[in-house]
N, C-alpha and C positions, 0 to 999 in steps of 0.2 A: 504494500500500500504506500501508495508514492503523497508524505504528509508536507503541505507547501508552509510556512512560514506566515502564523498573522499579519494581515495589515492592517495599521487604523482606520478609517473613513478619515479623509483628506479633506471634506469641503463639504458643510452644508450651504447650500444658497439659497437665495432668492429669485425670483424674477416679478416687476411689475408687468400685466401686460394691459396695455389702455388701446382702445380703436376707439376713434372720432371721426367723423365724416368720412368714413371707408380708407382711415388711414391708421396705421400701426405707430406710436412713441417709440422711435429708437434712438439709439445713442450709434456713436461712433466714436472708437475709443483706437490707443495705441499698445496693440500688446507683441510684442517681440520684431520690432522692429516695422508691423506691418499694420496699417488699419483694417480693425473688423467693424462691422454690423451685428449691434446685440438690441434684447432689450433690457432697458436698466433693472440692474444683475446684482449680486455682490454676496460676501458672505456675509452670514449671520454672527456678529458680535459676542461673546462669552456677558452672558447673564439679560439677552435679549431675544423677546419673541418673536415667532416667526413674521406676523402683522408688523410690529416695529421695526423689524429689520429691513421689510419690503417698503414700506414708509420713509424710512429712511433711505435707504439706497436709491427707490424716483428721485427724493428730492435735493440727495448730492450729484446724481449723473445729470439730472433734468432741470432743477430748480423746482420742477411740478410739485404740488401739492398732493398726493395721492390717496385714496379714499378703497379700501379693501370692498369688493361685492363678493364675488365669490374666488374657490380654490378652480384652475383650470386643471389642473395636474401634477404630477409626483415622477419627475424622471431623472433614472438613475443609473450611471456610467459607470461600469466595473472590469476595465480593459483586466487581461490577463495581468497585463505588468503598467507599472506606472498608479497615476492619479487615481483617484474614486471620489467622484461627485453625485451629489443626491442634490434634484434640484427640485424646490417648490414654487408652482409658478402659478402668481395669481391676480386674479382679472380686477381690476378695478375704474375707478375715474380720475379725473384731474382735474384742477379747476380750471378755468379760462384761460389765465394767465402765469406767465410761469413768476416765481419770485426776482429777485437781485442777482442774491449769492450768486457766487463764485460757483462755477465749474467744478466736481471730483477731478482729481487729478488723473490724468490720462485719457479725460475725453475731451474730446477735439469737438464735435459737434450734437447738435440736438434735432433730429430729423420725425417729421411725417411721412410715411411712405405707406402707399397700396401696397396691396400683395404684390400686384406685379412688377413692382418696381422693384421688391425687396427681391424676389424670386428673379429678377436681372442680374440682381448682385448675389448671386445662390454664393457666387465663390469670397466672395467675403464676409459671410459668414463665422459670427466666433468658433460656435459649434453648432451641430445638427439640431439641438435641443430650438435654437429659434425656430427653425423651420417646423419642426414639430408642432411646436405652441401656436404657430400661427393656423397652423391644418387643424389642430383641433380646435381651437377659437371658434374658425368656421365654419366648421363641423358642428357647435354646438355645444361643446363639451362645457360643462359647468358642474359644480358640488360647491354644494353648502358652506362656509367657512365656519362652520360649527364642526368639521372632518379635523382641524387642526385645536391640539391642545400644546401648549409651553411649558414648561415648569423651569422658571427662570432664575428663581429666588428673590423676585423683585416684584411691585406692582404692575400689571400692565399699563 
């Protein structure tokens, strides 16, 4: 019996996902020398909820204001070797206007895009996980945000 060696879970995240007027909030960010196309992403902070964290990370990539509606999905990357991401991606709104602040560091811009715009740039893409979220969005896919519990040791 051939016994592999634990690994920890590498990355829980985030993902906001907003569509207004038939268009998708993304960001465009600098990761290893190259621009990708994500949606505002990020990991989840030691002693923060999952809501909080998505909250948070719209409104460092975007400025947006973000408001939790439902969970779209639960997707999780477990290459044989390397990284392991569990990502929780959930649908929400924004307000009208985005705030002041300052940019997260590493992203370059704030974009609206159709699908087909996004699916022109398939290859810039962070990872498959966008393209997914966006299929299931329109697909329909929706749950409850009562599916997510925290135990954070803190107030939500």
């Amino acid at each position: 019996m051939n016994v592999q060696p634990e690994r920890p879970l590498s990355a829980i995240t985030v993902a906001g996902i907003v569509y207004r007027n038939h268009q998708f909030l993304m960001v465009e960010e600098r990761i290893a020398h190259q621009n990708k196309l994500n949606q505002p992403a990020g990991h989840v902070e030691p002693g923060e909820s999952l809501l909080c964290a998505v909250q948070r990370e719209v409104l460092e990539e975007t400025r947006y204001r973000f408001h939790p509606e439902a969970v779209l999905g639960i997707y999780h990357n477990n290459p044989p070797d390397g990284r392991r991401i569990l990502r929780v991606a959930i649908i929400g709104a924004v307000e009208p206007e985005p705030d002041q602040a300052a940019l997260d560091t590493g992203i370059l811009a704030v974009h609206w895009l159709s699908p087909d715009e996004i699916a022109a740039r398939q290859s810039e893409l962070r990872s498959p996980f966008v393209a997914r979220c966006i299929q299931d969005y329109l697909r329909g896919q929706r749950f409850d945000l009562a599916l997510l519990h925290s135990i954070t040791g803190t107030t939500p």
